[in-house]
Backbone as numpy.savetxt, mean C-alpha at the origin, in Angstrom:
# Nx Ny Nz CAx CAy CAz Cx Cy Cz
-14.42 -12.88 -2.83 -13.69 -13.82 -2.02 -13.16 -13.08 -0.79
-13.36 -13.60 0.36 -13.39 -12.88 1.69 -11.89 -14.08 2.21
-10.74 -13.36 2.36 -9.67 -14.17 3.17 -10.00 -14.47 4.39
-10.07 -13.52 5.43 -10.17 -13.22 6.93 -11.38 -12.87 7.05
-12.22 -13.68 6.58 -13.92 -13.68 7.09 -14.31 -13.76 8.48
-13.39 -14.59 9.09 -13.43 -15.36 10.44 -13.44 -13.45 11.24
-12.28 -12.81 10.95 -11.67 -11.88 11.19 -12.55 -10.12 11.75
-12.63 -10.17 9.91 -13.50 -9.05 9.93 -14.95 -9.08 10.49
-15.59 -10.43 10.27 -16.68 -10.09 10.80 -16.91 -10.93 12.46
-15.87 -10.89 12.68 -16.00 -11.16 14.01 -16.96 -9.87 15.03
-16.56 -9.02 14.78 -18.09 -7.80 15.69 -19.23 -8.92 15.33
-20.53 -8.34 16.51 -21.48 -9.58 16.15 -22.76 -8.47 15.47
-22.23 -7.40 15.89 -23.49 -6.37 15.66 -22.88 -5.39 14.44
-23.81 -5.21 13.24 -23.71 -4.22 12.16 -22.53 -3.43 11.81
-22.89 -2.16 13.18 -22.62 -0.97 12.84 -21.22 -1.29 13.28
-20.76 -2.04 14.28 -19.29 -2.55 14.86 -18.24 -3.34 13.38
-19.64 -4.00 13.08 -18.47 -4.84 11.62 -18.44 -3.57 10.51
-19.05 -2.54 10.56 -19.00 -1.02 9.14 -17.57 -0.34 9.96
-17.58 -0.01 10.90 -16.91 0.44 11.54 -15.23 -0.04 11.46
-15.49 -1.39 12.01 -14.25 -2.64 11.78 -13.59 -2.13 10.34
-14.70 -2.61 9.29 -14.20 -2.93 7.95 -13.44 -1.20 7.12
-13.95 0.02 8.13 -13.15 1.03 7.98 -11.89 1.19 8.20
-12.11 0.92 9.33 -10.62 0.38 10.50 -9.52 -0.17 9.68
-9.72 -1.36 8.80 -9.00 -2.30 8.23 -8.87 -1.65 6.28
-10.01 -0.57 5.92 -9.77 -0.35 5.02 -8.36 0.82 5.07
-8.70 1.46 5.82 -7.79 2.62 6.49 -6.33 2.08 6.40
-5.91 1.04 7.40 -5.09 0.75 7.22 -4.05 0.23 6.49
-5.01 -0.36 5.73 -4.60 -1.29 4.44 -4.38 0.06 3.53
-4.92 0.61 3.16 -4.38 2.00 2.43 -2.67 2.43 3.00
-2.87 2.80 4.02 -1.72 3.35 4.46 -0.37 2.03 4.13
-0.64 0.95 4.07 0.29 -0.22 4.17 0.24 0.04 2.47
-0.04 -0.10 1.90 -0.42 0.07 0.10 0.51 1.33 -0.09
0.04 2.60 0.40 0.92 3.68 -0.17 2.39 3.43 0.34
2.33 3.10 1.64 3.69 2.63 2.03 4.98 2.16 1.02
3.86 1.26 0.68 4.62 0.18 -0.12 4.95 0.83 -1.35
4.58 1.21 -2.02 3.93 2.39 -3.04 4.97 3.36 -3.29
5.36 3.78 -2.25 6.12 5.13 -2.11 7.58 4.30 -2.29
7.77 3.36 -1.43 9.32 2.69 -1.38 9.63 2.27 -2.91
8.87 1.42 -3.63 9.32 1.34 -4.89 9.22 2.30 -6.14
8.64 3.69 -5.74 8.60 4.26 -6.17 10.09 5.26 -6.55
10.80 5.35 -4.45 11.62 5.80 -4.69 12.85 5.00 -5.34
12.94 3.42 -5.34 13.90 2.85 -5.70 13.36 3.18 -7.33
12.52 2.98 -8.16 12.38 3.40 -9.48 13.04 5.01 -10.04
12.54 6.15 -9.33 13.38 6.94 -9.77 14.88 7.21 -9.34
15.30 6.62 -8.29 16.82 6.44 -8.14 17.75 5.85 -9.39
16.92 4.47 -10.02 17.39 3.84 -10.72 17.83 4.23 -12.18
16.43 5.54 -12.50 16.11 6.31 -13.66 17.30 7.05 -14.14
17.16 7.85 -12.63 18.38 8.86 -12.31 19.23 9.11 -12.56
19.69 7.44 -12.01 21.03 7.09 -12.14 21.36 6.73 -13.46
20.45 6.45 -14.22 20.65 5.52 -15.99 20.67 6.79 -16.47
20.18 8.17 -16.00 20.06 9.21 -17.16 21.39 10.12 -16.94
22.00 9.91 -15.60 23.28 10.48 -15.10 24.39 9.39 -16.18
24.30 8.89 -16.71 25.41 7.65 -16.95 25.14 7.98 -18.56
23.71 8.47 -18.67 24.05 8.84 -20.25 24.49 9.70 -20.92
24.14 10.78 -19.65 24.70 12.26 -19.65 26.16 12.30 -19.69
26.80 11.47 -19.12 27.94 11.54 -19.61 28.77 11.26 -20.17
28.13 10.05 -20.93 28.57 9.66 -22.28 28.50 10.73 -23.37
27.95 11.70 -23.58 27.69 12.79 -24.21 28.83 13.61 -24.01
């Protein structure tokens, strides 16, 4: 299932739409780890913080 068909294959020639669809894979990676990394850091903040709170119940 292609969302932005209209989009990506807008180049009219081949090697322009291989090229394109790099372009857009590339980026989309970088937007993914992005994203990736931010809830990553709110997860171990959260950890952190639950294992600091047990620690001192001890």
């Amino acid at each position: 299932m292609i969302f932005f068909k209209d989009w990506v294959f807008s180049p009219k020639y081949p090697l322009l739409i291989l090229g394109w669809l790099i372009v857009l894979c590339v980026a989309t990676s970088y937007i993914i780890n992005f994203i990736y990394k931010g809830v990553l850091k709110i997860i171990i903040s959260f950890i952190v913080s639950v294992n600091k709170s047990i620690v001192k119940e001890f």
